[in-house]
Each structure stands twice: as C-alpha cells, then as structure tokens.
BALOBA-1460 file (C-alpha; in Angstrom, 3 decimals):
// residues 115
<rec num="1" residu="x" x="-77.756" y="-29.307" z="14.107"/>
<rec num="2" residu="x" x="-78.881" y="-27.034" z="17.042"/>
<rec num="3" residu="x" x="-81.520" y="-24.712" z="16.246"/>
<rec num="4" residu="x" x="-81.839" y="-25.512" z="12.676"/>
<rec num="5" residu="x" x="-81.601" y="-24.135" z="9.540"/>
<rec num="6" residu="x" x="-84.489" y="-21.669" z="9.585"/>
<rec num="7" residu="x" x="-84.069" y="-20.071" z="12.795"/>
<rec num="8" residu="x" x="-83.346" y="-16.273" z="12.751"/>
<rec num="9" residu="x" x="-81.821" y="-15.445" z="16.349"/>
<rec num="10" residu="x" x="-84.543" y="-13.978" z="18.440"/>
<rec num="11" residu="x" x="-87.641" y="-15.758" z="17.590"/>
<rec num="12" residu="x" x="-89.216" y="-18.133" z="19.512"/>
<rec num="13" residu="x" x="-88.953" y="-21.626" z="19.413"/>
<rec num="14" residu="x" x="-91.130" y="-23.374" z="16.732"/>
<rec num="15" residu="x" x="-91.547" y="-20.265" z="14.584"/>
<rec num="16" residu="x" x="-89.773" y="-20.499" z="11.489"/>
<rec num="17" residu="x" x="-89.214" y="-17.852" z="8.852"/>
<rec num="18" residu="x" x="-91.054" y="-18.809" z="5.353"/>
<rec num="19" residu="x" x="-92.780" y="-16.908" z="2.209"/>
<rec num="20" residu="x" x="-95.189" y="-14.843" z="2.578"/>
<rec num="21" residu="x" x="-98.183" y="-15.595" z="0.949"/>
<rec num="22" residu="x" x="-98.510" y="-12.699" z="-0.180"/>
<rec num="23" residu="x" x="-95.407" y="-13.287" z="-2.635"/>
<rec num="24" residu="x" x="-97.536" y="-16.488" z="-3.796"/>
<rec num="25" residu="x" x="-100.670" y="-14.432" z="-4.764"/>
<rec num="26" residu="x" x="-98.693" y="-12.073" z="-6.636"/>
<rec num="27" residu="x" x="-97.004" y="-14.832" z="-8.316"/>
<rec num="28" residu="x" x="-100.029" y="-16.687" z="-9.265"/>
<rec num="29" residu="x" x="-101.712" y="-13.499" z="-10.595"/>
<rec num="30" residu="x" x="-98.566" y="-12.920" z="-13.164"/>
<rec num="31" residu="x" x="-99.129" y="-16.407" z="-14.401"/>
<rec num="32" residu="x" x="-102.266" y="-15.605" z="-14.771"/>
<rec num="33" residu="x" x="-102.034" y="-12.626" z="-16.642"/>
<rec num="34" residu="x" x="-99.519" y="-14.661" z="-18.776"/>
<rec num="35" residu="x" x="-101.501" y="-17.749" z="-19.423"/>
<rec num="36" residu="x" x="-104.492" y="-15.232" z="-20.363"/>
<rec num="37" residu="x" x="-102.414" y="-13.356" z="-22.885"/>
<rec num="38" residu="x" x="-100.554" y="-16.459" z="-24.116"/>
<rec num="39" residu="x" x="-104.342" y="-17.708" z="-24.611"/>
<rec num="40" residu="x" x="-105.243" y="-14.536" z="-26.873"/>
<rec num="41" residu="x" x="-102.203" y="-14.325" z="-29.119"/>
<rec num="42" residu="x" x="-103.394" y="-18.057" z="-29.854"/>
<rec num="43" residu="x" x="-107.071" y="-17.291" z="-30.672"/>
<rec num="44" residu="x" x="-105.700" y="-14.418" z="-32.702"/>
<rec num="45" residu="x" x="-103.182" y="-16.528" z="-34.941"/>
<rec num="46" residu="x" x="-106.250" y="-18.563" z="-35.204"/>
<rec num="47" residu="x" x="-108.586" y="-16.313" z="-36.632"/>
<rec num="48" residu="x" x="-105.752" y="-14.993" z="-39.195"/>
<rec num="49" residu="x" x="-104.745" y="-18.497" z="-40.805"/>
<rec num="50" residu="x" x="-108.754" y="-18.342" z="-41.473"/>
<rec num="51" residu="x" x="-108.754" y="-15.898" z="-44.127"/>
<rec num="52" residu="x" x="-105.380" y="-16.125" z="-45.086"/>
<rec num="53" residu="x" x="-105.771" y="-12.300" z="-47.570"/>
<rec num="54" residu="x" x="-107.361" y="-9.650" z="-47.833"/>
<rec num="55" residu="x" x="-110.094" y="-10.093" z="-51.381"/>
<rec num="56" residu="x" x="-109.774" y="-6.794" z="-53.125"/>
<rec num="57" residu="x" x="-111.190" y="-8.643" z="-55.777"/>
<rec num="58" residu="x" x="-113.855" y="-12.111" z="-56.241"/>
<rec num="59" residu="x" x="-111.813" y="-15.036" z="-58.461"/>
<rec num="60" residu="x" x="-113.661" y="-17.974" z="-59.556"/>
<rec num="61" residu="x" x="-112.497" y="-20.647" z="-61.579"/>
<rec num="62" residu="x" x="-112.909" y="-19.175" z="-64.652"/>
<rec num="63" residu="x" x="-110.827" y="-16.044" z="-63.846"/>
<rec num="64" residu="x" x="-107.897" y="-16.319" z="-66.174"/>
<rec num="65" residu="x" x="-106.319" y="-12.668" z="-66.139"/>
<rec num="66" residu="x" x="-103.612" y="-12.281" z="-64.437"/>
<rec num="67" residu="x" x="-104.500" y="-8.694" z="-63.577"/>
<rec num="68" residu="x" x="-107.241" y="-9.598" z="-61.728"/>
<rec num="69" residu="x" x="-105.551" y="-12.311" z="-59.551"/>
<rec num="70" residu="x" x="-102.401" y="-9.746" z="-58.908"/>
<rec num="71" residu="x" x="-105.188" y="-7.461" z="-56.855"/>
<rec num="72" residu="x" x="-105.433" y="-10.366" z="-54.394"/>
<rec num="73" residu="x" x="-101.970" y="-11.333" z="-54.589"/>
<rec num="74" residu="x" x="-99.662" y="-8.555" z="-55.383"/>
<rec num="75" residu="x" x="-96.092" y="-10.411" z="-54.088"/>
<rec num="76" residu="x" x="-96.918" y="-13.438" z="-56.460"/>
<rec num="77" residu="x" x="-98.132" y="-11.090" z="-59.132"/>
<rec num="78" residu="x" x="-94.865" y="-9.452" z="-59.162"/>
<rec num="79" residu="x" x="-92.799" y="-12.445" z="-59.388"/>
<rec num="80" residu="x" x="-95.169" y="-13.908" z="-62.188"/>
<rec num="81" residu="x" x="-94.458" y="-10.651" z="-63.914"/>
<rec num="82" residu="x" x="-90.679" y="-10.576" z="-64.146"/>
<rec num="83" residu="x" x="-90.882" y="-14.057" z="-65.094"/>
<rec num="84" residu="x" x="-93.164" y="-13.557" z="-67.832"/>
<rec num="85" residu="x" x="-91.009" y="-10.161" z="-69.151"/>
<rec num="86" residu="x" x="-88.820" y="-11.290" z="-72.704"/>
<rec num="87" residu="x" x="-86.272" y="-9.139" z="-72.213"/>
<rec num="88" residu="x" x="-82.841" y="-10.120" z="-74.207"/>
<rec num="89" residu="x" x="-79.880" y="-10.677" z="-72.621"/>
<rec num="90" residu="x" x="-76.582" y="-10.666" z="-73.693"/>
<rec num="91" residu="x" x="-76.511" y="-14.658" z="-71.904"/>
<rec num="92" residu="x" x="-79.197" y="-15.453" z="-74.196"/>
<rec num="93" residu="x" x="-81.072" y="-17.757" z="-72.210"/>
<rec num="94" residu="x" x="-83.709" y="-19.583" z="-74.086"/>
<rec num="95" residu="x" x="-83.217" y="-17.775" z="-77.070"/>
<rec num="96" residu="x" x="-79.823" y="-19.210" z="-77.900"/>
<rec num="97" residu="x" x="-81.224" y="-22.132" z="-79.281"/>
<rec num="98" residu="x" x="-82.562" y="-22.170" z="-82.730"/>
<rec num="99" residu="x" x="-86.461" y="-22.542" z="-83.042"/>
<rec num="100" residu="x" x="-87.743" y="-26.250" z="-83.123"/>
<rec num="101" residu="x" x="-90.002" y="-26.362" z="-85.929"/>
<rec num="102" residu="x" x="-90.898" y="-29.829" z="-86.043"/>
<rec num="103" residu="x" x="-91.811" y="-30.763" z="-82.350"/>
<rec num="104" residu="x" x="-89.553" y="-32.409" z="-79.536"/>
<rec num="105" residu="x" x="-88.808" y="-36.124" z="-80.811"/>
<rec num="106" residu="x" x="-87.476" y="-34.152" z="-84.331"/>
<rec num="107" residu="x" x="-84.407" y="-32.378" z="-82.062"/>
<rec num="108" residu="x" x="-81.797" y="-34.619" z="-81.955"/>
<rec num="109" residu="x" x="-79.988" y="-33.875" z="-78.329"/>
<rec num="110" residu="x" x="-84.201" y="-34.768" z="-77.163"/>
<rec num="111" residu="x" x="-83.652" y="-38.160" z="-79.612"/>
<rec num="112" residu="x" x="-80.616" y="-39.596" z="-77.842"/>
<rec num="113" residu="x" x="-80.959" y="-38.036" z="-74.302"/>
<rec num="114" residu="x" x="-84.493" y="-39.765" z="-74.161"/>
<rec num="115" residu="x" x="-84.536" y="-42.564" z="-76.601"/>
C-alpha cells in the first residue's frame, strides 16, 4: 500500500493526519464534569435514605394514636383509615356471617377445617 492510509495528498512525507489534542482535553473535561455530577446525585441519594421523612411530629413507643402517627405518615394514614371505616355494603363482607359468641374452636367450619 503506497503512501498509506493516513496520507492526505500534499503533505510531506512522515506527517500523518491525527486528533487534535485539543479534541482530547475537551473530551476529558466532559467526563469530568460527568463523573463530578454523577458523584453528587450519589452523595445526595445518600443523605435522603438518612432521614427517610420529614417529623412533623416526635413518636415514641408509647404513642398509640393513630392521629399522631398520620402527621408523620400521611399516605399510610390514609390507607389505615379506609381500612378501618365500617361502612356496609350491599356484598356484606365480614358482616355476612353471624356473630361467634363462643370463640373460634365453638364454629364448626373452624372445627373440621382445622381439627
């Protein structure tokens, strides 16, 4: 192969046409810049799965109101509230069965389902 791949017509021999380094500096610095910012978001996430909420409000272990743990947690509160609401239905739900007066082992589906 005369000449080679690299020659550009017109140069002399030896010189060859490459990259300037100039496109490598610039290069570099974007990495950089995106290592550094890839770096922050990190630290960031970091230093929000830390405190994980906001405390409106001090719990301890004696708190026992839900009130005062929906401040903290107003999603969970929610769902804990339309759980706890005894609305009838037309479906019934758990009121279709008839009260159990005397316990568990005196129903007898619980007798021969776990006997």
């Amino acid at each position: 192969m005369a000449g080679g791949f690299w020659r550009i017509p017109g140069m002399g021999r030896g010189e060859v046409r490459g990259i300037s380094p100039w496109w490598f500096a610039a290069l570099g610095a974007l990495a950089a810049i995106a290592a550094a910012s890839l770096l922050v978001n990190i630290l960031e996430r970091m230093q929000e799965a830390r405190n994980p909420f906001y405390r409106v409000v001090e719990i301890t272990e004696e708190t026992e109101d839900p009130a005062v743990w929906g401040k903290n947690f107003p999603l969970q509160y929610d769902g804990y509230r339309r759980t706890v609401d005894s609305m009838r239905t037309r479906f019934g739900g758990s009121e279709a069965l008839p009260p159990n007066r005397g316990g568990m082992w005196r129903a007898p589906s619980w007798r021969r389902t776990r006997a």
